[in-house]
N, C-alpha and C positions, 0 to 999 in steps of 0.2 A: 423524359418522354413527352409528343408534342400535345395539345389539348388534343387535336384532329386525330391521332394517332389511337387514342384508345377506344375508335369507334371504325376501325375498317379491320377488324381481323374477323370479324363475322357471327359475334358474341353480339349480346347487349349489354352493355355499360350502363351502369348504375351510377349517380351521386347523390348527394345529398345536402339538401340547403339549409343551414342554420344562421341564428341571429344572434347580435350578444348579447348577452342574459346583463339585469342590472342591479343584481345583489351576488357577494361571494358563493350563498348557498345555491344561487341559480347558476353560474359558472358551474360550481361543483354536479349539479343534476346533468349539466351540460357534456360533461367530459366520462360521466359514467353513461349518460346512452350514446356520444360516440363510439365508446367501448363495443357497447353492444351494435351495434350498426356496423359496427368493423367485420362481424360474423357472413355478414354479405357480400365481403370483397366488394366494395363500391371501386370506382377508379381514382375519384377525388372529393372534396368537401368543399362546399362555397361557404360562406357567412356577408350576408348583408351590413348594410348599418343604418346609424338611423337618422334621421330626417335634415336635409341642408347638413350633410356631413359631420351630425353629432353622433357620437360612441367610437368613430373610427379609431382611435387607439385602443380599445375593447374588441374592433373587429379582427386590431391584427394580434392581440393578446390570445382571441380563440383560435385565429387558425396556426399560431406558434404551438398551442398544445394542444389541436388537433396532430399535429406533423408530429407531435412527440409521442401522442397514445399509440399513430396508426403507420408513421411514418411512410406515410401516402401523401399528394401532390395537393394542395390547396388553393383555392379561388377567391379572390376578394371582389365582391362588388365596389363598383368606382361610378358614381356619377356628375352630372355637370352643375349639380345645383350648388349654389351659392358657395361656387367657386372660381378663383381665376386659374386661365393652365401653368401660372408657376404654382399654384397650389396643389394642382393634380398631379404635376409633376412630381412633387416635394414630397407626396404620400404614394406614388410608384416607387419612387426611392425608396421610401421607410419599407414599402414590402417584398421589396424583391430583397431587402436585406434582414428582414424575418422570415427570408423561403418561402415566400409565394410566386407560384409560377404560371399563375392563369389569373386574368383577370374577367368579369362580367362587366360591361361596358355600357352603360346606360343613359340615357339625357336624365332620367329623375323625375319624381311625378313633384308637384309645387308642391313648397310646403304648408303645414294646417294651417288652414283658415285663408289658402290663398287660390285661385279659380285656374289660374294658369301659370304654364312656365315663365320663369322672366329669365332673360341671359344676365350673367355678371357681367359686369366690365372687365374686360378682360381675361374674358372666358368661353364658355363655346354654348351657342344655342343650340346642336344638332349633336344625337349620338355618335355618327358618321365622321365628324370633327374628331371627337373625342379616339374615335379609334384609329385614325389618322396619324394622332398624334403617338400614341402605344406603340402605333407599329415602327414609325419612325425614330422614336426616343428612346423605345423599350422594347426592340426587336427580340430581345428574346423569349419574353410574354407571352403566352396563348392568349386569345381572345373570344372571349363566347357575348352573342348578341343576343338581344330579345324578340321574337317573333307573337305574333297574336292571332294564333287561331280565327277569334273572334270579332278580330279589327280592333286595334288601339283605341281607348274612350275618346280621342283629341282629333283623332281623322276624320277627314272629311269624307272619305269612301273606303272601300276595301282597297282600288288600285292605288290611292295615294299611298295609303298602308304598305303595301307590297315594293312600293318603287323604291318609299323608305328603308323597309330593311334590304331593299339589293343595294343599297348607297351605302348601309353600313357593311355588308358581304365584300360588295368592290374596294370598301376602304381599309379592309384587312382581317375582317372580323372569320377566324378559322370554324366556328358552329355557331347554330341558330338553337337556343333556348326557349321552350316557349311559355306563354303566359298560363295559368293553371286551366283546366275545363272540366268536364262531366259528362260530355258524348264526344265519344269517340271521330264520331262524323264528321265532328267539326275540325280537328286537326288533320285529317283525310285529303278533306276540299282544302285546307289551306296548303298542303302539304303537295297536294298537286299543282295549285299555282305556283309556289316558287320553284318547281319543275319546270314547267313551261315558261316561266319566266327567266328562267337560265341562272337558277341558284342553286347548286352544285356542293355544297359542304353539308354536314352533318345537320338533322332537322331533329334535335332531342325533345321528346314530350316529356312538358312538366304536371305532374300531377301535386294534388295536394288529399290525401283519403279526409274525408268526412268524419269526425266521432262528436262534433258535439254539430246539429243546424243552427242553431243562434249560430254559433262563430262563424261556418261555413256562407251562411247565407251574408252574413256581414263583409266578411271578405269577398264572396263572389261580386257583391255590392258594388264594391270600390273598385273592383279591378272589370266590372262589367262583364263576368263571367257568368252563362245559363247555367240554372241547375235545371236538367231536365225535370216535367212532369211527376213521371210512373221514380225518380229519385227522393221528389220534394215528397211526396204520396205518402210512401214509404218510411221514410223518416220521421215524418209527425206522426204518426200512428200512437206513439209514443212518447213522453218525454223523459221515460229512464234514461239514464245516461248508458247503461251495457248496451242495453238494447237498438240506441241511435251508433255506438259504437262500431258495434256488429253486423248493423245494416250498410255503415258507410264502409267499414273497413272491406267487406265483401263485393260492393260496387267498383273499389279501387284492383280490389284482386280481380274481378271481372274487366275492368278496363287495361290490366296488366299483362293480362290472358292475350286478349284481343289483340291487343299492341305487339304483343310477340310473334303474333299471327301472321300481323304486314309488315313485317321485318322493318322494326324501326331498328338503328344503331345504338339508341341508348334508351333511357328512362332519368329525367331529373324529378328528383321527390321534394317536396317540402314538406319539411317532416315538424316541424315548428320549436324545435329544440328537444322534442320526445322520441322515444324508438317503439312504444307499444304496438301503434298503428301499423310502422314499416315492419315491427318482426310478424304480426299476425297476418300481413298481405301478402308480405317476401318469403311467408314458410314455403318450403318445397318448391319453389319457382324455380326455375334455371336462369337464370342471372348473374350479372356481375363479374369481376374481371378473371382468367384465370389462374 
């Protein structure tokens, strides 16, 4: 089935993003809440990896038993950091031969402790390279792109932003993924310029629900994501952990709502390797593939 394919029968598709865990008993927590995430019918599962391309044989270790719990289609992130394209190449290979059949295509954010991207030698500065190269090496691949509500941290404007991801769209890329948020509003308005801008594939909102604000605010940090106002408000009220739990996870079911409203095609979730969040926002939804 094609990535593009599980988002035009007029359902919302569901998936879900995990990382690899880096102890055996974190694997193990890993593959019992995919279990449970499975109860969703998602369409398929991503796993990241980490930083200048370290865990990547961890990342295709979880999506091999992902495929064995759910026997569902699997996504590997791929980026361009501190790699040359016989490298990228060479770990396309490894994954389409542990059944991975979609990849997430990304340039990479620098690594710690560095201000900006640097290209390898012999590698690719621009995501739009990178998926260039998938489609013409590894046509058989789905491709999912990254999209920023918000505007990428590194751009210069919002249209530089936009023009970038139509480069990656033209270059092969079958959906737009987008970067996490907290108002609705804002993947709306981005959502309508790549309309008008003549970007025509699948626009999936990634969410990430809220249970703990330290963590949230941390990551929204990094990735230059708003937490709305009347959200931030709301969540320090307290610093129980049920309580900031219950607050966010309700926000995400209110952003879930909405979102089904104006008919997006899917919902990506980053669930952070846990399922509590996604069973308590996903109960009763109508979701997921059928």
């Amino acid at each position: 089935m094609s990535l593009a394919s599980h988002y035009q029968d007029g359902s919302c598709a569901i998936s879900f993003e995990l990382f690899p865990p880096r102890t055996e008993k974190g694997m193990e927590a890993l593959c019992e809440n995919v279990r449970r995430l499975t109860q969703f019918m998602p369409a398929y599962f991503t796993c990241t990896y980490g930083a200048g391309g370290s865990s990547q044989g961890t990342t295709l270790e979880v999506l091999r038993k992902v495929r064995e719990i759910t026997g569902l289609p699997v996504a590997s992130h791929l980026t361009c950091v501190g790699a040359t394209a016989e490298d990228l190449e060479d770990y396309l290979a490894q994954a389409t031969q542990t059944g991975v059949e979609y990849i997430v295509a990304l340039r990479g954010d620098p690594p710690k402790g560095e201000s900006a991207f640097k290209m390898t030698d012999g590698g690719f500065r621009y995501a739009n390279e990178l998926v260039e190269m998938i489609r013409s090496k590894f046509s058989n691949l789905g491709i999912a792109v990254a999209g920023y509500p918000e505007v990428h941290q590194e751009a210069v404007d919002a249209q530089t932003d936009l023009d970038n991801l139509k480069r990656k769209v033209d270059a092969g890329g079958d959906i737009i993924i987008t970067q996490l948020f907290y108002d609705n509003a804002d993947f709306y308005r981005f959502r309508d310029k790549c309309v008008a801008a003549g970007i025509n594939v699948p626009i999936v909102p990634g969410i990430l629900p809220v249970t703990n604000f330290a963590q949230a605010d941390r990551i929204a940090s990094m990735c230059k994501a708003r937490i709305p106002n009347e959200l931030r408000e709301a969540m320090t009220e307290s610093e129980d952990d049920k309580f900031q739990f219950e607050v966010g996870v309700q926000h995400a079911r209110m952003q879930t709502a909405d979102l089904l409203e104006n008919d997006v095609p899917g919902i990506h979730y980053y669930v952070l390797n846990k399922s509590d969040a996604a069973e308590a926002l996903l109960d009763g939804m109508q979701l997921g593939s059928a």
